[in-house]
C-alpha positions in Angstrom: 0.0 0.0 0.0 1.9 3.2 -1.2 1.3 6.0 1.7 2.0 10.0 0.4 1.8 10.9 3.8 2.7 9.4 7.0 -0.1 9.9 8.8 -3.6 11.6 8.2 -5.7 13.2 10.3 -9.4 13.4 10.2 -11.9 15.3 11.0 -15.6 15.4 10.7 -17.8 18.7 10.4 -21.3 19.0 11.9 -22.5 22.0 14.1 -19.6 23.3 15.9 -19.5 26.8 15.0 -18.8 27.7 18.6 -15.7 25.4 18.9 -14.0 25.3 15.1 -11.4 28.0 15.7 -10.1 27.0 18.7 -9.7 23.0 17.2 -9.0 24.2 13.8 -5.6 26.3 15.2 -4.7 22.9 17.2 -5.4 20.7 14.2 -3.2 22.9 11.8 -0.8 23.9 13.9 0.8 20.8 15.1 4.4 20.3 15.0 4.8 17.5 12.8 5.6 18.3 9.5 4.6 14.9 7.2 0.5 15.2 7.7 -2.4 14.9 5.4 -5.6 16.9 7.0 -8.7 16.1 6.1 -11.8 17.9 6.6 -15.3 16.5 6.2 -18.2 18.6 5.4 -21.0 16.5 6.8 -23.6 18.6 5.2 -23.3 21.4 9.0 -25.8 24.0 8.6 -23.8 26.8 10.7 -20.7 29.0 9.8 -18.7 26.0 10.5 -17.3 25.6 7.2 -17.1 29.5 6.9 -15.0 29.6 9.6 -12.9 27.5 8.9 -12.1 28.4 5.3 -10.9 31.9 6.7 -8.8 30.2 9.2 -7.0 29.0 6.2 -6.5 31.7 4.3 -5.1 33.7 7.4 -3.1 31.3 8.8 -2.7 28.1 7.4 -2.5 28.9 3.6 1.0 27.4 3.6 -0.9 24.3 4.1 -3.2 24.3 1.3 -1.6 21.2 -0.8 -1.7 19.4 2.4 -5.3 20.0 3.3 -8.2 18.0 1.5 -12.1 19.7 2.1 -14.6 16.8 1.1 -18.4 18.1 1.2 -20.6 15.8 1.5 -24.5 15.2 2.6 -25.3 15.2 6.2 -25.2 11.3 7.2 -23.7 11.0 10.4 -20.5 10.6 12.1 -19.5 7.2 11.1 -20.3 7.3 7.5 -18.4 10.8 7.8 -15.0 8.6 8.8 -15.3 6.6 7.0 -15.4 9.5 3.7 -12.2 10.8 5.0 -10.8 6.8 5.4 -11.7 6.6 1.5 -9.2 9.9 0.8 -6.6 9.4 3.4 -3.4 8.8 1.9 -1.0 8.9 5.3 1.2 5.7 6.5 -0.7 6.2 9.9 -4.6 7.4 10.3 -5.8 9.5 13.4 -9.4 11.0 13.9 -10.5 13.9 15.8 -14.1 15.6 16.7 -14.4 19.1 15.4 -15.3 20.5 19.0 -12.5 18.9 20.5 -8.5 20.3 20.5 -5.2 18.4 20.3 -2.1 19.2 22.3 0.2 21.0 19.4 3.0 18.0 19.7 -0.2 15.5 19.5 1.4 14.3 16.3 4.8 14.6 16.7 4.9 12.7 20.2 2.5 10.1 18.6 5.2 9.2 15.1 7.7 9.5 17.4 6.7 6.2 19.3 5.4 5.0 16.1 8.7 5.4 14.6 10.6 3.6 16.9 8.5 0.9 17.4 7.1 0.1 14.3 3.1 -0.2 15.8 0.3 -0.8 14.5 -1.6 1.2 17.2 -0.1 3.9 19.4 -2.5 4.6 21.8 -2.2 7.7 24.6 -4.5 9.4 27.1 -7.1 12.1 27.2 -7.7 15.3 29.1 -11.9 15.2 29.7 -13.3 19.0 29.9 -15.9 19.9 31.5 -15.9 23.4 31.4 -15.3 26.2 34.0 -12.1 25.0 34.4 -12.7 21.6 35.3 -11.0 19.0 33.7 -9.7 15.1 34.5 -7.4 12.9 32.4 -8.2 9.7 31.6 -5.3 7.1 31.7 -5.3 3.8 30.2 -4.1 0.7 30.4 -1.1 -1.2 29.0 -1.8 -3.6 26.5 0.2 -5.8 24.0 -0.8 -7.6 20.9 -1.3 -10.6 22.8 -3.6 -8.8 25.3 -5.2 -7.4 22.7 -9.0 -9.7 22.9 -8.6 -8.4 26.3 -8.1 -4.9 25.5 -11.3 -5.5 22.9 -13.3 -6.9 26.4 -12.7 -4.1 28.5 -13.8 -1.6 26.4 -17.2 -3.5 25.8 -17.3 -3.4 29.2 -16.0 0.2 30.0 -12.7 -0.8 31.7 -11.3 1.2 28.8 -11.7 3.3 26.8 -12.7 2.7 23.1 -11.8 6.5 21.3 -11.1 6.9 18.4 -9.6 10.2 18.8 -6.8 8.3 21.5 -5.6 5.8 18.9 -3.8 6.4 15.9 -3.4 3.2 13.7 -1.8 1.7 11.0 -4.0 2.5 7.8 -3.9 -0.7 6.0 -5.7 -2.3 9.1 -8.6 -0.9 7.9 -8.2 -1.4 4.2 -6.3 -4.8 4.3 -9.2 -6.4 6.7 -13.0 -6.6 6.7 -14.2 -3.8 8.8 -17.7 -3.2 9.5 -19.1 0.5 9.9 -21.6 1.6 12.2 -24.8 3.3 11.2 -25.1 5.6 14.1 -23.3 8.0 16.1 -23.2 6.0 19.3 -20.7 4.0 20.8 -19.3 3.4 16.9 -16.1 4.0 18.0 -16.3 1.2 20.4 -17.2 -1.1 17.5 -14.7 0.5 14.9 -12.0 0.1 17.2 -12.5 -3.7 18.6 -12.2 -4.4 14.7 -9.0 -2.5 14.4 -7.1 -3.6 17.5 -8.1 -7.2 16.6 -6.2 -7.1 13.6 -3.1 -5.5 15.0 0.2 -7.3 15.2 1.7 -4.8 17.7 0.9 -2.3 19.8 2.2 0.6 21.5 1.4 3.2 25.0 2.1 6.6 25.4 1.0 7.8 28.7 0.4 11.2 28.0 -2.6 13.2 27.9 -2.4 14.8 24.9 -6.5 14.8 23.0 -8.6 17.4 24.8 -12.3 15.9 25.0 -14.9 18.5 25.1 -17.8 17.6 27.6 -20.1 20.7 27.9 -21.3 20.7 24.0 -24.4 20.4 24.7 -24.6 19.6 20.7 -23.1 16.3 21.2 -24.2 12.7 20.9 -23.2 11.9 24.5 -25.4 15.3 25.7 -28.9 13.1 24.5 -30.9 11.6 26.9 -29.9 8.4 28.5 -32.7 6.1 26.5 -31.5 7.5 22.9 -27.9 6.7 23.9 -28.6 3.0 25.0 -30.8 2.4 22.0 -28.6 3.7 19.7 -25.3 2.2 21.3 -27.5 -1.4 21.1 -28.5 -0.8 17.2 -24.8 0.2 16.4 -23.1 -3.2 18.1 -26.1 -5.5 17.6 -25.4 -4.6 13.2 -21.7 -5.3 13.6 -22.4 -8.4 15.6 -25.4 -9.3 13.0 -22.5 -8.7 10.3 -20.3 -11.5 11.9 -23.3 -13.4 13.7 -22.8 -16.9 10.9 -18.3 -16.3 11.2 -18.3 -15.3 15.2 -15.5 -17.5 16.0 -12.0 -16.1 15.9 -13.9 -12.4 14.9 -13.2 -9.6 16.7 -16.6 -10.0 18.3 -16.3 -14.0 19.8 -15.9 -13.2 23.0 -18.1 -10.1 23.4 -21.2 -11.0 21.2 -23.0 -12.6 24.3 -22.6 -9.5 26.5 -24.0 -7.4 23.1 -26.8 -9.5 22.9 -27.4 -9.4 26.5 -27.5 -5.5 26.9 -29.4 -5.2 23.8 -32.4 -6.9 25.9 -32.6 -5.3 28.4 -32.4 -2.2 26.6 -35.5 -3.0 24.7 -37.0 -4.1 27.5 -36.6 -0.9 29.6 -37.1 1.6 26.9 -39.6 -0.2 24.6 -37.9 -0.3 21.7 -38.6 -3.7 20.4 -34.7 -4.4 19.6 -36.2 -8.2 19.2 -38.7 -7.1 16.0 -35.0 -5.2 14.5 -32.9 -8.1 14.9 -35.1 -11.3 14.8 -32.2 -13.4 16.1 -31.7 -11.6 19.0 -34.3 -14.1 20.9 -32.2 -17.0 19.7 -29.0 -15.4 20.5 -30.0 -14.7 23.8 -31.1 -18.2 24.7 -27.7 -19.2 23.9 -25.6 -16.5 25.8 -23.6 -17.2 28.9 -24.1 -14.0 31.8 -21.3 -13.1 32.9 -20.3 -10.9 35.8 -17.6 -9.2 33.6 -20.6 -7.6 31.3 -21.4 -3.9 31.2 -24.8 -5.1 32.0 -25.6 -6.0 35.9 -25.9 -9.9 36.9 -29.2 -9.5 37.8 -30.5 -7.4 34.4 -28.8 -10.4 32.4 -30.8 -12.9 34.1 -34.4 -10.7 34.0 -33.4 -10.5 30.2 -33.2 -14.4 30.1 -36.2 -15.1 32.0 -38.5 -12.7 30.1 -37.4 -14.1 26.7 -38.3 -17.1 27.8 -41.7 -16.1 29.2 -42.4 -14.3 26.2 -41.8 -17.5 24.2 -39.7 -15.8 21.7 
């Protein structure tokens, strides 16, 4: 796979008017000097796009061969990835959110690991903002490629996290493999990334906080109410598990499918969404799934979800 770049970073555009300078200048102006940037239009309705473009042209116009400005229809944030995948020409591929910022040496402390050790994944930590001057920085844990069906494990079960914007990978993972993308923009990164990491052949930790997560727009996906986020975060990993449902073992999803399956239930039990009419094999799937203390889910919600599918008969 011939790279022009070596690395590309991405970001997707949609309704962040308030935040696009300030993430723009850190986008732009990092350190590193081999980067593609890509920009993707996902059909905003604000000044975003405006904004931006005069950015450019007062700052960054020493850029312009670098930069790449696709437009596109509004479709949401993973289909908007994966637009900027389908142009990125960089060695490496890292994303970032549009109302977010980066550290200015994001890059060059990222390549410099890569570099070294050759990675697949380099993965680092993240400084959560909250606004008002209150911020706290998630660190991770180490992993290795042999860990890495754990690493996949704990971030289904939130004992890591599953950013994209934390881990910049190796770009023929995604176009050397089969990877499944999301519909919705809810928890996709979770299920773009166990795809990713499974395929890895080596992996790398920097333990530096160096991706500024932005927790007061009240724009984003993770400002909805509760019930939109679970059903949404169900539909997203109950379509990449249905994708590997008939080739689950030794995918990316073998050892997490259960826990999926599980959550999904009691989901549509709790907020009436009728996951079970969406995915008519989740009533099978459930029979067959093992609880698990290690789930995201409670013990006890696993085993209502068991007994009422089989009271229901389905």
């Amino acid at each position: 796979m011939n790279s022009r770049y070596k690395i590309s970073l991405i970001a997707p555009i949609y309704g962040v008017e308030p935040y696009i300078r300030k993430f723009a200048e850190s986008f732009l102006g990092q350190t590193y000097e081999d980067i593609q940037f890509i920009f993707v239009n996902d059909g905003t309705k604000d000044r975003s796009m405006e904004i931006l473009e005069a950015l450019i042209e007062e700052q960054f116009s020493h850029l312009r061969s670098r930069i790449t400005i696709i437009n596109k229809e509004n479709g949401g944030l993973p289909a908007a990835r994966k637009s900027g995948l389908e142009v990125a020409e960089g060695e490496y591929v890292l994303f970032a959110d549009s109302d977010d910022w980066l550290e200015l040496n994001t890059v060059e402390r990222v390549m410099s690991v890569a570099e070294r050790t050759d990675a697949d994944i380099v993965y680092f930590d993240l400084v959560k903002e909250y606004g008002g001057g209150k911020r706290s920085v998630r660190h991770e844990r180490t992993y290795t490629a042999e860990s890495r069906l754990k690493w996949i494990e704990n971030i289904f079960n939130y004992r890591s996290s599953g950013y994209t914007q934390t881990k910049c990978f190796r770009r023929k993972l995604y176009t050397e493999n089969r990877i499944v993308t999301p519909k919705l923009g809810m928890h996709e990164d979770i299920c773009l990334m166990a795809q990713i990491i499974f395929y890895a052949q080596s992996v790398a930790y920097l333990p530096e906080p160096l991706y500024h997560y932005r927790k007061d727009n009240p724009g984003a996906m993770c400002s909805q109410p509760r019930p939109l986020r679970h059903i949404a975060s169900s539909r997203n990993m109950m379509g990449v598990v249905e994708a590997y449902k008939d080739h689950l073992k030794g995918s990316p999803f073998e050892f997490v499918a259960d826990g999926i399956v599980l959550r999904a239930g009691w989901h549509s039990m709790i907020h009436n969404c009728n996951l079970f009419e969406e995915f008519p094999w989740l009533s099978e799937a459930i029979k067959k799934a093992k609880v698990s203390t290690n789930y995201r889910t409670p013990l006890l919600f696993q085993l209502f979800v068991k007994a009422y599918n089989r009271l229901c008969k389905r």
